[in-house]
C-alpha positions as CSV (number, residue, x, y, z in Angstrom):
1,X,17.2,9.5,17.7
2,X,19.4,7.6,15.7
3,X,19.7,4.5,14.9
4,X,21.7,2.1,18.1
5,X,21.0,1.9,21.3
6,X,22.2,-1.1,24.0
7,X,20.0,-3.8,25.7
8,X,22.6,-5.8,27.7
9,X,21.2,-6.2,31.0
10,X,18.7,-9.8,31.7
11,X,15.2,-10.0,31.2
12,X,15.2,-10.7,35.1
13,X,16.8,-7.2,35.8
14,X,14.3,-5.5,33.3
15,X,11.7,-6.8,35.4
16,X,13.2,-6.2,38.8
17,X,13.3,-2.5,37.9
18,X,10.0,-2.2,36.4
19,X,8.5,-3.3,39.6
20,X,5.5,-5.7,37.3
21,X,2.9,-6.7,40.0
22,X,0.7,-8.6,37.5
23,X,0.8,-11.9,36.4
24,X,3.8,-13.0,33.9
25,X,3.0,-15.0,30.4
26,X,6.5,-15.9,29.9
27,X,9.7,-17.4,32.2
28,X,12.2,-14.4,32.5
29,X,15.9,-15.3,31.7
30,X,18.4,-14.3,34.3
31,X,21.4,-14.4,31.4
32,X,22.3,-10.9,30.7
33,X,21.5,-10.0,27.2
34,X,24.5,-8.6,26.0
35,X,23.6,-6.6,23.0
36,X,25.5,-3.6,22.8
37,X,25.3,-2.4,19.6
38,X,21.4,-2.9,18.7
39,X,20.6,-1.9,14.7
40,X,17.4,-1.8,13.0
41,X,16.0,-4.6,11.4
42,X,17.7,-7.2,14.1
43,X,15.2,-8.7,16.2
44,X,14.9,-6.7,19.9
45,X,13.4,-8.2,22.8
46,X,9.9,-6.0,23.7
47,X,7.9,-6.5,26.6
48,X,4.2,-5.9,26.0
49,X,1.2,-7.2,27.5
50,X,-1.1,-10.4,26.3
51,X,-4.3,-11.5,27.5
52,X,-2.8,-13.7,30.0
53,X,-0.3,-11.4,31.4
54,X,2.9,-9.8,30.3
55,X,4.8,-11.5,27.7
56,X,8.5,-10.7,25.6
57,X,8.6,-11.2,22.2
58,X,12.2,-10.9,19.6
59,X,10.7,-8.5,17.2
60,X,11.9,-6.5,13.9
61,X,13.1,-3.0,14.7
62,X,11.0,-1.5,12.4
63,X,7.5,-0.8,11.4
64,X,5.1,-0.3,8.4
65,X,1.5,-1.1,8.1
66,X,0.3,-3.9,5.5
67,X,-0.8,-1.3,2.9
68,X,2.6,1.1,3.0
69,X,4.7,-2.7,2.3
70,X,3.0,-2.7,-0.8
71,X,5.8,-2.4,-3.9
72,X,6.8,1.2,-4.2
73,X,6.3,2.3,-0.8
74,X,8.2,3.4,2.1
75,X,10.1,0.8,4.5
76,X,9.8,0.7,7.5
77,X,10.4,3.2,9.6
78,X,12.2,2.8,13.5
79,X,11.1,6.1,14.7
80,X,7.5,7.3,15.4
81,X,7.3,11.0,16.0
82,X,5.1,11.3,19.0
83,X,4.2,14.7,17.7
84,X,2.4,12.9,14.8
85,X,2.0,8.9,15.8
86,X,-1.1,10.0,17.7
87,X,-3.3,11.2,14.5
88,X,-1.5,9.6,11.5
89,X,-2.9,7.3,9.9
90,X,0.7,5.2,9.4
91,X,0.4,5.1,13.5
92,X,-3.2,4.9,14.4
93,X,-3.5,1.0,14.3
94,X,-0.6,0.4,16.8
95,X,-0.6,3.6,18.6
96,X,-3.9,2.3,20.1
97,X,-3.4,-1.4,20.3
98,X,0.0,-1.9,19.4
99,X,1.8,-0.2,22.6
100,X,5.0,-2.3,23.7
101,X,8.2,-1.1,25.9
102,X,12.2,-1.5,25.1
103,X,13.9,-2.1,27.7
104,X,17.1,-1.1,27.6
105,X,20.5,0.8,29.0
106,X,21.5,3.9,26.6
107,X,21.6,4.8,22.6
108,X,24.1,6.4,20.7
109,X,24.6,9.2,18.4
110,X,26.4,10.7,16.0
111,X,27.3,14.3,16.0
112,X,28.9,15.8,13.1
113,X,32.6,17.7,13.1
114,X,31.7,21.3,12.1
115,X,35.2,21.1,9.8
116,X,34.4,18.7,8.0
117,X,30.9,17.1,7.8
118,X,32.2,13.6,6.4
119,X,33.5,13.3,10.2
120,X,31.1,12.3,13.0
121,X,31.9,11.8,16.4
122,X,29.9,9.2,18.4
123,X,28.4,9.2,21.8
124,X,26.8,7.4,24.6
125,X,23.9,8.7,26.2
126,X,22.4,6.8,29.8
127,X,20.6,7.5,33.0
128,X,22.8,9.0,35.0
129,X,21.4,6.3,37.9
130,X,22.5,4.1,35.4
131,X,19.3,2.2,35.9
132,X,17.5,0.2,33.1
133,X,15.4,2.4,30.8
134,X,12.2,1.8,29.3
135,X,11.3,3.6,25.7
136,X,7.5,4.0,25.0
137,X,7.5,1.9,21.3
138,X,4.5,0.8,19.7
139,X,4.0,-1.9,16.7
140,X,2.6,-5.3,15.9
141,X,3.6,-8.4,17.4
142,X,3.1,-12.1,18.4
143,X,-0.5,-12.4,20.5
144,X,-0.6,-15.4,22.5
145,X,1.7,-18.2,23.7
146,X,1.1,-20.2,20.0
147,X,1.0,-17.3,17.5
148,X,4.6,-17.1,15.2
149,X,5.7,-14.0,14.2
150,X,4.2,-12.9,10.6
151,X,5.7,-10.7,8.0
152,X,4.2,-7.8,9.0
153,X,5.4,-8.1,12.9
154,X,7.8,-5.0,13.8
155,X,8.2,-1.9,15.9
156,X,9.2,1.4,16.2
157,X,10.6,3.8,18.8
158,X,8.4,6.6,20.0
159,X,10.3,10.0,20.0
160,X,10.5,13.3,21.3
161,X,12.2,17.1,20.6
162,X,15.3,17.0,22.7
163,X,16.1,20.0,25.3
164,X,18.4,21.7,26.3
165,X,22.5,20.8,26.3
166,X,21.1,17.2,24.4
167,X,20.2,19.6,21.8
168,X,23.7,19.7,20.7
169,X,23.9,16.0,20.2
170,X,20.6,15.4,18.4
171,X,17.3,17.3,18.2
172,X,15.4,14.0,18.8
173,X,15.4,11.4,21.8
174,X,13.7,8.3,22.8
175,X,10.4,9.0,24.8
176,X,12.1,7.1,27.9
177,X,9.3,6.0,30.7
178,X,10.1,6.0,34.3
179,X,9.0,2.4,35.9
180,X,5.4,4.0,36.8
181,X,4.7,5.5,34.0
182,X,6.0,2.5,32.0
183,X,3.8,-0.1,34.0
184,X,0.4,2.1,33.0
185,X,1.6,2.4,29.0
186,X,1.4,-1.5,28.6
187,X,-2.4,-1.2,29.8
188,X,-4.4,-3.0,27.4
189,X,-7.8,-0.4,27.7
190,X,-5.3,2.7,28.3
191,X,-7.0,5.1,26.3
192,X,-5.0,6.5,23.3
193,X,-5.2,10.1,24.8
194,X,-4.1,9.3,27.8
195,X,-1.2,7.5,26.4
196,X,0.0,10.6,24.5
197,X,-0.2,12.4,27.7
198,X,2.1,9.9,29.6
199,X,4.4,10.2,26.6
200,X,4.6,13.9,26.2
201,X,4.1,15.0,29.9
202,X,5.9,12.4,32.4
203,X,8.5,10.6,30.0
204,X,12.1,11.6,31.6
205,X,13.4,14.5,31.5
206,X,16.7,15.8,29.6
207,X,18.8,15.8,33.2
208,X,18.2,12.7,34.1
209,X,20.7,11.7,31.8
210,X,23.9,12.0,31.0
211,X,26.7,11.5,27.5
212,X,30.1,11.1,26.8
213,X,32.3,10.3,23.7
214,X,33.0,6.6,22.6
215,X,35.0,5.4,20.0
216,X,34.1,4.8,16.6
217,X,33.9,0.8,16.4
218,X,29.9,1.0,17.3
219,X,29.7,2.7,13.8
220,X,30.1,-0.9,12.2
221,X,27.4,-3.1,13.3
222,X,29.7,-6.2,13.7
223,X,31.3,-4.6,16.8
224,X,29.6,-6.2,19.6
225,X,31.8,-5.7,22.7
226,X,31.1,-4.0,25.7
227,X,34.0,-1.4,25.4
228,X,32.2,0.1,22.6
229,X,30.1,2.3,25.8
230,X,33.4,3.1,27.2
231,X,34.1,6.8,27.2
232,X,36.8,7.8,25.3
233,X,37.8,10.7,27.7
234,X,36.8,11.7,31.1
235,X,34.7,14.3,30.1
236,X,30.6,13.4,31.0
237,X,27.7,15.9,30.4
């Protein structure tokens, strides 16, 4: 996956389509959120559950434990590999306590011009519904009504191998949740095996979503308009 994806909708309409039964920690907003050219290291609203019920929280896209911040290390990273997250030891922490959910509209990517490779032509990919999506991300966060966010609060998308015609966009993809599946990922005693088996087994599938060219403004992350998810052509996939 690379690095954009949209979040324009309200926290109201997140909810509505997630269908949460259980008690809320927080007043959802009914403005829409118009972001339509989310980047890393912006804050991104994440739903996750707290002791008193399900909160959001304006985190960092981006993780890294305490010790991998320390001078000389990596940064932190906005993708977790779900074929690794479950046994690394970069992950462990957050994979088992740390499990939050995007929620969000489409993402973006880049695919390179096979003429010349300095080209790259940009694309939209959605639910072809055109529902509100939920991507399985894990990290560390604000706990409790009081706490502020530390230094070391951030998150990171969980992804997946791409299949079939996606492949020729990008090889990677968000794990995206249905609304069920969603629900049972912010449980607070889901087990962690269980969790990688909702994340590898019932995320949604490659046709249940669809892609089209957009223009190249979203490459500069001061374009904030909604025309940047307009397809440039009529041609959808």
């Amino acid at each position: 996956m690379c690095g954009r994806f949209t979040q324009y909708q309200s926290e109201v309409r997140y909810l509505e389509k997630l269908n949460w039964q259980a008690p809320l920690a927080f007043e959802p907003n009914d403005e829409p959120i118009d972001r339509y050219n989310v980047a890393p290291t912006t804050r991104v609203q994440l739903l996750h559950w707290d002791e008193d019920g399900l909160r959001v929280s304006a985190v960092p896209w981006g993780y890294a434990p305490h010790w991998a911040r320390a001078k000389g290390k990596r940064p932190p990273a906005i993708n977790a590999r779900l074929e690794t997250a479950v046994t690394s030891r970069y992950w462990s922490s957050v994979w088992k306590h740390g499990r939050c959910l995007v929620p969000a509209d489409g993402w973006y990517e880049w695919v390179k011009d096979l003429d010349d490779a300095k080209r790259k032509q940009p694309y939209y990919i959605k639910l072809k519904t055109d529902e509100p999506m939920y991507y399985a991300a894990i990290g560390h966060f604000p706990r409790g009504a009081d706490e502020e966010l530390s230094d070391s609060a951030g998150f990171a998308i969980v992804t997946s191998a791409s299949d079939q015609g996606m492949v020729d966009i990008h090889d990677r993809m968000p794990v995206v949740l249905p609304p069920e599946i969603a629900r049972e990922w912010l449980e607070a005693g889901l087990a962690p095996e269980r969790a990688e088996d909702l994340a590898r087994r019932h995320a949604e599938p490659v046709e249940s979503f669809e892609w089209y060219e957009v223009g190249k403004d979203v490459g500069n992350v001061k374009n904030k308009g909604a025309g940047l998810i307009c397809p440039t052509n009529t041609s959808v996939q």
